[in-house]
N, CA, C and O atoms as CSV, one atom per row, in Angstrom:
chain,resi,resn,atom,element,x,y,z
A,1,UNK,N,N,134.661,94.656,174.056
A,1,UNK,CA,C,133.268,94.940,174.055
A,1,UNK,C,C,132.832,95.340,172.650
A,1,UNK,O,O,133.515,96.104,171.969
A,2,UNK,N,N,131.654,94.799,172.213
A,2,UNK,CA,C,131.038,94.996,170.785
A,2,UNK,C,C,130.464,96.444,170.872
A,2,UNK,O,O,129.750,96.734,171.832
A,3,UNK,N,N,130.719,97.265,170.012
A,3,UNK,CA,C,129.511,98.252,169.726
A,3,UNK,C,C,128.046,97.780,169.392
A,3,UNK,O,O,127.792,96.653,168.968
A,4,UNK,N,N,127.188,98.676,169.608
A,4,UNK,CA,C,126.047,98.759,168.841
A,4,UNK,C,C,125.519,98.704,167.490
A,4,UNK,O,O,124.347,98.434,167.227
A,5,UNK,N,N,126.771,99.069,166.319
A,5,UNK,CA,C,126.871,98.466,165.350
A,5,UNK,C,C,126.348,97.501,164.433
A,5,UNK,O,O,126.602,96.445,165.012
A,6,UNK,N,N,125.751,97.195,163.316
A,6,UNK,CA,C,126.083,96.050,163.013
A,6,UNK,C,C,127.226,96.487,161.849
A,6,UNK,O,O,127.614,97.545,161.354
A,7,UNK,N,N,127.493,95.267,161.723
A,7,UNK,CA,C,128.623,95.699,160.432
A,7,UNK,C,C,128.104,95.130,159.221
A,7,UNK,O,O,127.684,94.002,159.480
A,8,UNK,N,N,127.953,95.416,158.035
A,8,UNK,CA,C,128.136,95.427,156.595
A,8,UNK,C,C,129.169,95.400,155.838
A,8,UNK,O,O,129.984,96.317,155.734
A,9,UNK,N,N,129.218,93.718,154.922
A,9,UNK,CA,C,130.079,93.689,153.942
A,9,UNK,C,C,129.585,94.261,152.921
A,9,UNK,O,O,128.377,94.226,152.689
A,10,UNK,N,N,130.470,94.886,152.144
A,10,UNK,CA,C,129.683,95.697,150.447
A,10,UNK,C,C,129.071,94.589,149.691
A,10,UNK,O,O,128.069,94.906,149.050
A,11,UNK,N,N,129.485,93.247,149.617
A,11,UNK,CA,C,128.177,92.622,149.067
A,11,UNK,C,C,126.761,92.329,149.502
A,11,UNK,O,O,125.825,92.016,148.766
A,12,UNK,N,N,126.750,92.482,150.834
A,12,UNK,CA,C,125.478,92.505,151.704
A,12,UNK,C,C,124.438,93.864,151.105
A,12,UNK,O,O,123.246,93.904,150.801
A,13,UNK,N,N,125.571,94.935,151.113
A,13,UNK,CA,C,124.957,96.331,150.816
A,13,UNK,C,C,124.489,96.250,149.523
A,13,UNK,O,O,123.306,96.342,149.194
A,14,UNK,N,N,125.507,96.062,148.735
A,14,UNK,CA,C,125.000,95.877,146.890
A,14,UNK,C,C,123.674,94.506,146.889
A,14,UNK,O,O,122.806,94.555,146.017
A,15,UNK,N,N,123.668,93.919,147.426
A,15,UNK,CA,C,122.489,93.072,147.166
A,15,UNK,C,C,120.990,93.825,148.305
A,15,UNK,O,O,119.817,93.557,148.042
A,16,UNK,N,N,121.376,94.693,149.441
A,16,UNK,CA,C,119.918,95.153,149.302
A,16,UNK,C,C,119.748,96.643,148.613
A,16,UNK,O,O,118.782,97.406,148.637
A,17,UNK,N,N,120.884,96.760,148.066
A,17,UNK,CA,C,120.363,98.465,147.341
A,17,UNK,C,C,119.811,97.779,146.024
A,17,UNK,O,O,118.823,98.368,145.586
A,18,UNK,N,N,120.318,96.372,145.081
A,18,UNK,CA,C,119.119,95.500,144.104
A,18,UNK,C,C,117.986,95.458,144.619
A,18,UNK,O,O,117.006,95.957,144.065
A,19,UNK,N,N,117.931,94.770,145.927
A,19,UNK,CA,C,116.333,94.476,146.186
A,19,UNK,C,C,115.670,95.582,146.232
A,19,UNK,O,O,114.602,95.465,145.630
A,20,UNK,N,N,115.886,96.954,146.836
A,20,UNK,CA,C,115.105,98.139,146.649
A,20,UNK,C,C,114.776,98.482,145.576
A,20,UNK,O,O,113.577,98.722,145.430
A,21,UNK,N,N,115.787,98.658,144.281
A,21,UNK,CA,C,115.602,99.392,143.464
A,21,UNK,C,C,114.656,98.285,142.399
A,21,UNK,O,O,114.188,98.763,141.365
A,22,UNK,N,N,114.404,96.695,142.756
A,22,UNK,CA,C,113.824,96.411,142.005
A,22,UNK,C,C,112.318,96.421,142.689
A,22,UNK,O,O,111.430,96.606,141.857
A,23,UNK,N,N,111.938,96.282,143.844
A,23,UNK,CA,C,110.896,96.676,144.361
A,23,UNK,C,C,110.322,98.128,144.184
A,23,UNK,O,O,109.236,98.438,144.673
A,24,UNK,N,N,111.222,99.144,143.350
A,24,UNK,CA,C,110.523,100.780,143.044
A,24,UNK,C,C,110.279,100.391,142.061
A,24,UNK,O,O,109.076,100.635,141.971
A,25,UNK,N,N,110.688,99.743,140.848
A,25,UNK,CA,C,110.616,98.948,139.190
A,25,UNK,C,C,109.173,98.776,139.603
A,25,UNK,O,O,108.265,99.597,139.468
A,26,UNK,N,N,109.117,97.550,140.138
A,26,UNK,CA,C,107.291,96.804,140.386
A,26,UNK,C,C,106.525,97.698,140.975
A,26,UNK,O,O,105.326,97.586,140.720
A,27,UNK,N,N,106.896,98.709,141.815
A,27,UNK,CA,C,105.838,99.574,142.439
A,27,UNK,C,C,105.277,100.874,141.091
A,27,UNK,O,O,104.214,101.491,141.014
A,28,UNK,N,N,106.372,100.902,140.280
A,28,UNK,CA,C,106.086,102.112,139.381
A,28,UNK,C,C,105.166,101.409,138.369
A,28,UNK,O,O,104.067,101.733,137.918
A,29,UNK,N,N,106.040,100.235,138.133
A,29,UNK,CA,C,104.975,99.199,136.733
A,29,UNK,C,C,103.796,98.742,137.326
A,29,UNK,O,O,102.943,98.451,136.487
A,30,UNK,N,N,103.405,98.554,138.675
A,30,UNK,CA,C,102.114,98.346,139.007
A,30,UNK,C,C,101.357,99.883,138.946
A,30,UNK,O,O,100.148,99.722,138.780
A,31,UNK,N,N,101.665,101.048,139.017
A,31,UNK,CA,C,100.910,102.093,139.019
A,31,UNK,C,C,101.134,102.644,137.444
A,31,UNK,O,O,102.022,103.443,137.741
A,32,UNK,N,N,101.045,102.746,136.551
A,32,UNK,CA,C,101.541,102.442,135.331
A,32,UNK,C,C,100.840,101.621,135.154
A,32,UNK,O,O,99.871,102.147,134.606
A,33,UNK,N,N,100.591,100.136,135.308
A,33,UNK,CA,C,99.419,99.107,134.221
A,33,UNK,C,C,98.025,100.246,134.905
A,33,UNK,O,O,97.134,100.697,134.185
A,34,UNK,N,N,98.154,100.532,136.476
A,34,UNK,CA,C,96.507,100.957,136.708
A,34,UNK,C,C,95.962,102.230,136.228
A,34,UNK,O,O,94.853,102.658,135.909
A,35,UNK,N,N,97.388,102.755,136.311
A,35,UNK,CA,C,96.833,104.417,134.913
A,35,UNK,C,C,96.509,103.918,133.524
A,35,UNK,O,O,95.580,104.504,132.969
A,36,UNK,N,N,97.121,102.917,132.843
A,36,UNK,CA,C,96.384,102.692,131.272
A,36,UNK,C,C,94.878,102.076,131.727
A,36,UNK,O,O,93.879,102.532,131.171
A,37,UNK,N,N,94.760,101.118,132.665
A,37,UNK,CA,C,93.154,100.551,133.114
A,37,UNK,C,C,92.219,101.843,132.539
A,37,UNK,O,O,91.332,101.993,131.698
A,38,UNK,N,N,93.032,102.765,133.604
A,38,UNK,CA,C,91.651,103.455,134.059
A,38,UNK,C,C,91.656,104.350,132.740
A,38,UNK,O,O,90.516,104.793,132.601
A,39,UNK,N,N,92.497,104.789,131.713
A,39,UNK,CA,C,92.145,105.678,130.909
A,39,UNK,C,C,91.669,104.844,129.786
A,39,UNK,O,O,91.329,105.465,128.780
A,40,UNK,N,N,91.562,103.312,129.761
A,40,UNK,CA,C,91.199,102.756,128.660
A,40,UNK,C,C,90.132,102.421,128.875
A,40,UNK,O,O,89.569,102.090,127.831
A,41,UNK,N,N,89.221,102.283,130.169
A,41,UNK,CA,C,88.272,102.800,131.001
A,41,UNK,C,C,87.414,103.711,130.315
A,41,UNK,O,O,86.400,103.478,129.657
A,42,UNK,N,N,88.005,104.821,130.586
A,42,UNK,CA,C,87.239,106.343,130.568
A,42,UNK,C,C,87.396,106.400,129.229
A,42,UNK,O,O,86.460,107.069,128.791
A,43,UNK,N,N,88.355,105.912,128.044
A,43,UNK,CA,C,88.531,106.104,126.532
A,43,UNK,C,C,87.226,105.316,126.230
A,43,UNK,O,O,86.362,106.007,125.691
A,44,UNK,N,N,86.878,103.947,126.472
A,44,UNK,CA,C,86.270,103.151,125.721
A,44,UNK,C,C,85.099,103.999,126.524
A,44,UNK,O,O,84.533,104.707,125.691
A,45,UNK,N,N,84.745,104.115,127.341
A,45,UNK,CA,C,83.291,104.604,127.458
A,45,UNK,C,C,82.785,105.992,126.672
A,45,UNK,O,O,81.674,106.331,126.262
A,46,UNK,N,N,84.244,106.720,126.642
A,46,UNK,CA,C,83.850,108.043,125.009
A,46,UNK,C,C,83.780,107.478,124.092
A,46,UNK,O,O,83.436,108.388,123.337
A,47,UNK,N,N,83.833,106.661,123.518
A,47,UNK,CA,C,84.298,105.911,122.559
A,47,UNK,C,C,82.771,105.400,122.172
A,47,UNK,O,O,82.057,105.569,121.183
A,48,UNK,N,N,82.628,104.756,123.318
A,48,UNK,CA,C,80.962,103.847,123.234
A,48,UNK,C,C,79.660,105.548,122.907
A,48,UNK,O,O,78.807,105.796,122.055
A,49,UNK,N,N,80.146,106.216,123.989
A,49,UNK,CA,C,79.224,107.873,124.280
A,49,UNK,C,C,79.390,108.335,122.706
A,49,UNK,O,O,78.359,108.202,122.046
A,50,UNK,N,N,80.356,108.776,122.118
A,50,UNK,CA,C,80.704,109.341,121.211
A,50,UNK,C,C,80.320,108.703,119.666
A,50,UNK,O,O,79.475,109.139,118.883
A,51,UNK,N,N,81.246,107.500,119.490
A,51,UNK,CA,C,81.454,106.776,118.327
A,51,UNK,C,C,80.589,106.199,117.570
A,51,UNK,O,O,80.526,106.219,116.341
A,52,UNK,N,N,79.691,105.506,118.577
A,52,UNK,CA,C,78.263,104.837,118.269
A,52,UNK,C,C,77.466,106.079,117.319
A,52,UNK,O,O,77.408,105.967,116.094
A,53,UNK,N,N,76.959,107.084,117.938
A,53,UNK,CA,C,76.629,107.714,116.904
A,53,UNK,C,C,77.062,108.397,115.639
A,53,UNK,O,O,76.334,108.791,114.729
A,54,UNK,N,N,78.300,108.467,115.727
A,54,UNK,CA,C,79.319,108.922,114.948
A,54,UNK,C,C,79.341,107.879,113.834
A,54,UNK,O,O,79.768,108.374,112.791
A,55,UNK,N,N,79.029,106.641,113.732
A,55,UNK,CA,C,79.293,105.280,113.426
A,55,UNK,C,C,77.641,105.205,112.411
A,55,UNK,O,O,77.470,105.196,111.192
A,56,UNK,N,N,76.863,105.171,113.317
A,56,UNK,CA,C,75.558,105.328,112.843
A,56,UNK,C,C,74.884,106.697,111.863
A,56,UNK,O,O,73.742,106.726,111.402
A,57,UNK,N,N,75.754,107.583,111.738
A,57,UNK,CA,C,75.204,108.513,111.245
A,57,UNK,C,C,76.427,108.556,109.607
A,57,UNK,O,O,76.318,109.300,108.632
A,58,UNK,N,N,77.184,107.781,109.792
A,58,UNK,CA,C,78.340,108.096,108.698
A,58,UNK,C,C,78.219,106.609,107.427
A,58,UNK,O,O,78.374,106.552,106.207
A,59,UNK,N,N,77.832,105.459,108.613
A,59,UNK,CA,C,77.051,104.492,107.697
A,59,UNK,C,C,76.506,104.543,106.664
A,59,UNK,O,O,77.009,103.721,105.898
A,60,UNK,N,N,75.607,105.169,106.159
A,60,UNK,CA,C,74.328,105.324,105.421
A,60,UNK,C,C,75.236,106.598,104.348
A,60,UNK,O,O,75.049,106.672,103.134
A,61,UNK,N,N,76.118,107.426,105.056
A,61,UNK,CA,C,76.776,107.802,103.401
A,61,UNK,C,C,77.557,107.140,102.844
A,61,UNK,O,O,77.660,107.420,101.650
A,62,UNK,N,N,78.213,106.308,103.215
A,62,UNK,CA,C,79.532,105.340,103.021
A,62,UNK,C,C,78.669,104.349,101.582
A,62,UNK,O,O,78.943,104.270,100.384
A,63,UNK,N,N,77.529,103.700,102.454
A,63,UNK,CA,C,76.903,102.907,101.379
A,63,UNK,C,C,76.482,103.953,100.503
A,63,UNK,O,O,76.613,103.784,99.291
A,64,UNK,N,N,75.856,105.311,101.076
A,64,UNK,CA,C,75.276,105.795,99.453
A,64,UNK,C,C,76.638,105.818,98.771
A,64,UNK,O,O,76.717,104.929,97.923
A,65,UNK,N,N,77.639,106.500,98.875
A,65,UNK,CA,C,78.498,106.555,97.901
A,65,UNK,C,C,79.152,105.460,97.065
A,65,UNK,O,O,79.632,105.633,95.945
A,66,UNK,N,N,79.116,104.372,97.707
A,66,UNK,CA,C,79.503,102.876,97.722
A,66,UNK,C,C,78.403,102.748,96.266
A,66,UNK,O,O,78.763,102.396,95.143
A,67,UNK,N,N,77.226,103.082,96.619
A,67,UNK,CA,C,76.248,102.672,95.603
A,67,UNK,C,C,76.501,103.803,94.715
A,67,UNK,O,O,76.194,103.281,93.643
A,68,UNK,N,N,76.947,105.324,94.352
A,68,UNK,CA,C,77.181,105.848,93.271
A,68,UNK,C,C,78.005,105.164,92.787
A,68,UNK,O,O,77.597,104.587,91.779
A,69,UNK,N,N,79.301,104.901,93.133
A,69,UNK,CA,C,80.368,104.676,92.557
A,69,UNK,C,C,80.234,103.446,91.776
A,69,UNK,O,O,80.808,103.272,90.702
A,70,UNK,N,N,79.274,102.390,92.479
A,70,UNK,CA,C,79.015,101.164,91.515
A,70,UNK,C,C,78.251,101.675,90.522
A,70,UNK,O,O,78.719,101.496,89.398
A,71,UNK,N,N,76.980,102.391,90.599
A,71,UNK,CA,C,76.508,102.490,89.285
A,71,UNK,C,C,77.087,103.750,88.392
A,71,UNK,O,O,76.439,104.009,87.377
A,72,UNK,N,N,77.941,104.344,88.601
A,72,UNK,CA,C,78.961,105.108,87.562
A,72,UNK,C,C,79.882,103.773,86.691
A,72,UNK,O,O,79.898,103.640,85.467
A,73,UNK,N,N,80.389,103.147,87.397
A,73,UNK,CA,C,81.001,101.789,87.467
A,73,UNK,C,C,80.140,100.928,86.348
A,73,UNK,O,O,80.677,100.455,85.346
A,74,UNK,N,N,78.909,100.805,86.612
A,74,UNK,CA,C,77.982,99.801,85.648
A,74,UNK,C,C,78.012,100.920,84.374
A,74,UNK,O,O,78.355,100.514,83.264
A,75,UNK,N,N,77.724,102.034,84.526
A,75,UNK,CA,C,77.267,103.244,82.908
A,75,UNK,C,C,78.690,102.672,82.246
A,75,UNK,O,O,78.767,102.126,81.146
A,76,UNK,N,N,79.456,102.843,82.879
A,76,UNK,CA,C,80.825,103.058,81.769
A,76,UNK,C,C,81.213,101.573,81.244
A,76,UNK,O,O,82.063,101.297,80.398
A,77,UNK,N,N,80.400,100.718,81.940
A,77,UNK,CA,C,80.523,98.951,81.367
A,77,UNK,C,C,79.691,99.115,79.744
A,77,UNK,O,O,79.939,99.090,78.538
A,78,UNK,N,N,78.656,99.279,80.630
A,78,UNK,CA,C,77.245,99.100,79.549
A,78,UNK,C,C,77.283,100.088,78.248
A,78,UNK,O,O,76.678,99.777,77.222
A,79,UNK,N,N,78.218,101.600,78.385
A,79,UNK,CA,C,78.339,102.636,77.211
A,79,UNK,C,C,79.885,101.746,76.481
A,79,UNK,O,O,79.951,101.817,75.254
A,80,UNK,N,N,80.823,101.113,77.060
A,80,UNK,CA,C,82.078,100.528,76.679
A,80,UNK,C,C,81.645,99.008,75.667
A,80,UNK,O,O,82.434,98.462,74.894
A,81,UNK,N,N,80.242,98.567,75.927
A,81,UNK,CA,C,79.954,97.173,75.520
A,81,UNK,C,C,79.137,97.882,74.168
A,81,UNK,O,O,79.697,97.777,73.077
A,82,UNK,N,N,78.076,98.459,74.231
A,82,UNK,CA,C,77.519,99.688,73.299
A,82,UNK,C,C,77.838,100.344,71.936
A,82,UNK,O,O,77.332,100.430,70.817
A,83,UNK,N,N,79.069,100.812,72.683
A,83,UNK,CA,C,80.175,101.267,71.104
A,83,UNK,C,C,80.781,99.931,70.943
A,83,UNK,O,O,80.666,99.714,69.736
A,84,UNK,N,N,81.322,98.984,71.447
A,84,UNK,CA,C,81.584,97.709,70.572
A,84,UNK,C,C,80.710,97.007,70.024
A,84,UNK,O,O,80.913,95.989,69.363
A,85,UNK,N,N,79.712,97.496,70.261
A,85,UNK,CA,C,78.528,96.527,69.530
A,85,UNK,C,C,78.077,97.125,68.418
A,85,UNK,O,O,77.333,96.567,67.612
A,86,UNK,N,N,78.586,98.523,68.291
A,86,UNK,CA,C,77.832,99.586,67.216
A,86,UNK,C,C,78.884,99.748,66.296
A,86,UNK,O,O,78.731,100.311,65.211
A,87,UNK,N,N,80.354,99.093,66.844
A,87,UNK,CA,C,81.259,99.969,65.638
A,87,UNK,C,C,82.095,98.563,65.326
A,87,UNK,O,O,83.315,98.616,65.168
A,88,UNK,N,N,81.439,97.420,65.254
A,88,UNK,CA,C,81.870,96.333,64.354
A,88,UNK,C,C,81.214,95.736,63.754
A,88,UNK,O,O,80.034,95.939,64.042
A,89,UNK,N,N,81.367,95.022,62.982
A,89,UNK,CA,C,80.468,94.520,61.731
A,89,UNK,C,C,80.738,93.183,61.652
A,89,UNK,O,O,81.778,93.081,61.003
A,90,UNK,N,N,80.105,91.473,62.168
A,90,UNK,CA,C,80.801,90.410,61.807
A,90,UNK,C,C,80.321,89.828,60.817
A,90,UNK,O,O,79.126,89.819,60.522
A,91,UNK,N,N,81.297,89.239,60.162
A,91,UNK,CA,C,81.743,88.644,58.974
A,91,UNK,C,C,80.831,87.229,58.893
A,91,UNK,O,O,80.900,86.880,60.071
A,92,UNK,N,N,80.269,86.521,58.426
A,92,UNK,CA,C,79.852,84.908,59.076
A,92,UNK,C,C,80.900,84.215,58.151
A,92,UNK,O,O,81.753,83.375,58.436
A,93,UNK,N,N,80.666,84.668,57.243
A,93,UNK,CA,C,81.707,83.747,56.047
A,93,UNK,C,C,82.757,83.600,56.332
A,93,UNK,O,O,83.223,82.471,56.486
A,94,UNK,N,N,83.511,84.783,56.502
A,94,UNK,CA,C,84.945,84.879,57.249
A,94,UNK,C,C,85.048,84.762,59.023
A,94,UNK,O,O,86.092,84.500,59.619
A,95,UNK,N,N,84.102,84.946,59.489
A,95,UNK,CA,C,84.355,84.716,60.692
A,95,UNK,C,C,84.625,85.472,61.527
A,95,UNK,O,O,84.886,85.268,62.712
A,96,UNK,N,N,84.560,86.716,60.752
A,96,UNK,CA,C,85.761,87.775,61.261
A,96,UNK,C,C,84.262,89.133,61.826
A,96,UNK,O,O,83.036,89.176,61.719
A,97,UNK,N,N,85.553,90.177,62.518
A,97,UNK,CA,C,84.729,91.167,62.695
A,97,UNK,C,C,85.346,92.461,62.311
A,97,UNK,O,O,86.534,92.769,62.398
A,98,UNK,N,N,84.514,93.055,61.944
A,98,UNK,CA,C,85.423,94.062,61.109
A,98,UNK,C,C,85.379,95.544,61.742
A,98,UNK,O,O,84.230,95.961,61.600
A,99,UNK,N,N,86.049,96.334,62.274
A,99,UNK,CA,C,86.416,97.598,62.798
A,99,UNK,C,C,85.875,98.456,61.886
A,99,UNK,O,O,86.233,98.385,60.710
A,100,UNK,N,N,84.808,99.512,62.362
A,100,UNK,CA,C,84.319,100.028,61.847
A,100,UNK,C,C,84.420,101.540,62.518
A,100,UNK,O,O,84.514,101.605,63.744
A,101,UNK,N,N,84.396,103.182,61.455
A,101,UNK,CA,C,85.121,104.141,61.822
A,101,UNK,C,C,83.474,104.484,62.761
A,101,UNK,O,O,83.645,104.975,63.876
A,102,UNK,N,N,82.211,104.274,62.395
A,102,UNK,CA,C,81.335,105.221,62.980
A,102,UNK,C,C,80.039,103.597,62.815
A,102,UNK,O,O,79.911,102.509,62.253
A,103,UNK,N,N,79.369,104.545,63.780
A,103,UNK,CA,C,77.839,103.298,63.665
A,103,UNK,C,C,77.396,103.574,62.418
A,103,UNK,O,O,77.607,104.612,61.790
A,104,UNK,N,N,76.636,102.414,61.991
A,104,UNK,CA,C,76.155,101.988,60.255
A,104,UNK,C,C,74.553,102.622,60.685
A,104,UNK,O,O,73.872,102.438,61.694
A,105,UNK,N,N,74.308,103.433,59.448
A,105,UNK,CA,C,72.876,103.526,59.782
A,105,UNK,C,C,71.780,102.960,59.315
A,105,UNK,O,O,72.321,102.004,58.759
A,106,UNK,N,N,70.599,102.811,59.106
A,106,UNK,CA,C,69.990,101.832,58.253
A,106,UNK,C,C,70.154,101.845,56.805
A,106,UNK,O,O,70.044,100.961,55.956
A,107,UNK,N,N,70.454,103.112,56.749
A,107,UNK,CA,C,70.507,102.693,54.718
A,107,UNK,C,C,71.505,102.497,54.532
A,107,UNK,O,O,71.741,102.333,53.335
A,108,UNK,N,N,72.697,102.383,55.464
A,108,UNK,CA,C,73.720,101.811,55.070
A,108,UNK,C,C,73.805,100.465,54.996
A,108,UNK,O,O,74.445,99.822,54.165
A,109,UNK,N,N,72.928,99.917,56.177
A,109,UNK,CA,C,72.637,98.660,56.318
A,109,UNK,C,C,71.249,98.182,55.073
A,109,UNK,O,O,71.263,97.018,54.675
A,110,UNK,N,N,70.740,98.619,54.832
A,110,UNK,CA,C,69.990,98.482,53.484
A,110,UNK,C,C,70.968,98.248,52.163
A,110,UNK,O,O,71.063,97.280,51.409
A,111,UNK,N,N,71.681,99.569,52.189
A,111,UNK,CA,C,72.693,99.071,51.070
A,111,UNK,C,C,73.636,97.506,51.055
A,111,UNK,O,O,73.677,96.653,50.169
A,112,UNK,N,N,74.249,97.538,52.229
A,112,UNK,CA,C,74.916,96.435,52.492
A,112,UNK,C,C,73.530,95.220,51.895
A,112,UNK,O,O,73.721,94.685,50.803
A,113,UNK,N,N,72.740,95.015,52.366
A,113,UNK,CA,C,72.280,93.712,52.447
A,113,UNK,C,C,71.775,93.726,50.703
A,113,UNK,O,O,71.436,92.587,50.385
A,114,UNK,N,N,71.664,94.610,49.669
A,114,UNK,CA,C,71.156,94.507,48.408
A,114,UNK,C,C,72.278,94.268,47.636
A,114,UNK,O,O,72.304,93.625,46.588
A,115,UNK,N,N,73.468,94.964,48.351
A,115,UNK,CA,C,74.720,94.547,47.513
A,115,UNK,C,C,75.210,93.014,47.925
A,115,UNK,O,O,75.764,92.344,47.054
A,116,UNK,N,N,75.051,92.575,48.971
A,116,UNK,CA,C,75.226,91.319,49.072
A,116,UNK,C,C,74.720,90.266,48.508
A,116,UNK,O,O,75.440,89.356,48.098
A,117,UNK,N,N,73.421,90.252,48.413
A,117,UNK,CA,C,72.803,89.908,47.273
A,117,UNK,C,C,73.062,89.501,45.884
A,117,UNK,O,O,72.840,88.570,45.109
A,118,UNK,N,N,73.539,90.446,45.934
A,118,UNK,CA,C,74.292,90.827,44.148
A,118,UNK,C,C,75.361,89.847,44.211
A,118,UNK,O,O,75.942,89.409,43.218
A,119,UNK,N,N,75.706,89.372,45.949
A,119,UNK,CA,C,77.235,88.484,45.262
A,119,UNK,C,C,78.312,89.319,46.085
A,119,UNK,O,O,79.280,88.686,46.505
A,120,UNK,N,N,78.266,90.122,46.243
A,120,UNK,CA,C,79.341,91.178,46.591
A,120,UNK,C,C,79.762,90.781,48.257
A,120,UNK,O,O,78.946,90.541,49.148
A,121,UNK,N,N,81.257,90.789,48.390
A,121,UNK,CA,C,81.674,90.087,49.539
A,121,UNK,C,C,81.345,91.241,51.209
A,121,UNK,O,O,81.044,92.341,50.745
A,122,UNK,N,N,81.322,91.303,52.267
A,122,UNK,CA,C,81.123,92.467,53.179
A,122,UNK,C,C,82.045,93.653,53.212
A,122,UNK,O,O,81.883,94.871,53.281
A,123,UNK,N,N,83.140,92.784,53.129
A,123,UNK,CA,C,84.614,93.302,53.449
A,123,UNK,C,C,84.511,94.474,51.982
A,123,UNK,O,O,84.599,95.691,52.145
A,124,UNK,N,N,84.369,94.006,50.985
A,124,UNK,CA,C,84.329,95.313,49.248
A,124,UNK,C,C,83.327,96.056,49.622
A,124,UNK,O,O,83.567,97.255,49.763
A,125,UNK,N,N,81.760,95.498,49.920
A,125,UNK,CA,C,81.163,96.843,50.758
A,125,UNK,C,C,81.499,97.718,51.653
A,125,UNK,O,O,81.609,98.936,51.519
A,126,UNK,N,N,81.684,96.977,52.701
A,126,UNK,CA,C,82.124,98.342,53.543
A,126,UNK,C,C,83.503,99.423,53.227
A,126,UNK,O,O,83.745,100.467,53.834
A,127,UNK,N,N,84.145,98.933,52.311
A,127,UNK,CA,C,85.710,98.934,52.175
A,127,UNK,C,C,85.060,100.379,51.031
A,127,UNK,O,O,85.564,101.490,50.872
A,128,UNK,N,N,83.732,99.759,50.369
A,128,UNK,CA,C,83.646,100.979,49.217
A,128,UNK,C,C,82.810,102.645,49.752
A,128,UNK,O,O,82.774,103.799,49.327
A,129,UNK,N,N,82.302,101.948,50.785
A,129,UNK,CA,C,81.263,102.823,51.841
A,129,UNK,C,C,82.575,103.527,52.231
A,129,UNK,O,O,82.469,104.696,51.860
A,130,UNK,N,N,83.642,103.339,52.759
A,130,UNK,CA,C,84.382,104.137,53.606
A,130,UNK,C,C,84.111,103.868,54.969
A,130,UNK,O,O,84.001,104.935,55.573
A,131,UNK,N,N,83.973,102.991,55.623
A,131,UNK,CA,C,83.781,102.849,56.923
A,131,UNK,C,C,84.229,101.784,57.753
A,131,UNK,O,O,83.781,101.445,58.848
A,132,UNK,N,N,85.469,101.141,56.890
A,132,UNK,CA,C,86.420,100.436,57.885
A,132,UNK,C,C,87.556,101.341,58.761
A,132,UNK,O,O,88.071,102.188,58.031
A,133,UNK,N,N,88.044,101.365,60.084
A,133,UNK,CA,C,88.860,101.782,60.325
A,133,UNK,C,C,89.796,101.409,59.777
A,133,UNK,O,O,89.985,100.283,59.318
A,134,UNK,N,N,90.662,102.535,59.759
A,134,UNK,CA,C,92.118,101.989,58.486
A,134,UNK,C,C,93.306,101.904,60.427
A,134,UNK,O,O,94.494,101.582,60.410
């Protein structure tokens, strides 16, 4: 006479203690994707509540500063082009431009142009003025 029993081979057993434990896997990873839903949910709507104005109110310094920094940016072009334009002297004859220690003032530039005149080359003027950089 059979018992009431059933009987179990250990591979019968080892293949449904897999199927359980991978059916708790999918039950945990399905509750797990629906907790990030819902907090990415409730994040993006602080986000929208919050940020938007946060966004809108921080704008408008970003560009002002955006716009100091360019025109600090332009002064130091335009004062850098300025002194090169004030502290060289070009040559036409020679071609050349000549490094000069300080800006020429008009009577220096008066002198220059009467001594040239005379014949006298740029380079012996300024050289006698003192105002080539050495």
């Amino acid at each position: 006479m059979k018992d009431n029993y059933e009987y179990y081979n250990m591979f019968d057993i080892t293949e449904l203690e897999k199927a359980r434990k991978k059916k708790e896997r999918q039950e945990k990873a399905k509750l797990r994707k629906q907790k990030v839903k819902e907090t990415v949910s409730k994040g993006l709507t602080t986000l929208i509540v919050v940020g938007v104005p946060t966004v809108a109110a921080v704008t408008p310094a970003i560009v002002a500063i955006t716009g100091a920094v360019k025109s600090v940016n332009r002064r130091a072009i335009v004062k850098t082009e300025k002194e090169s334009k004030e502290n060289y002297c070009y040559d036409r004859s020679l071609g050349h431009y000549w490094e000069l220690e300080r800006k020429l003032s008009n009577s220096d530039w008066l002198e220059i142009n009467k001594r040239r005149d005379c014949g006298e080359k740029l380079a012996d003027i300024l050289a006698d003025m003192k105002v080539l950089k050495k």
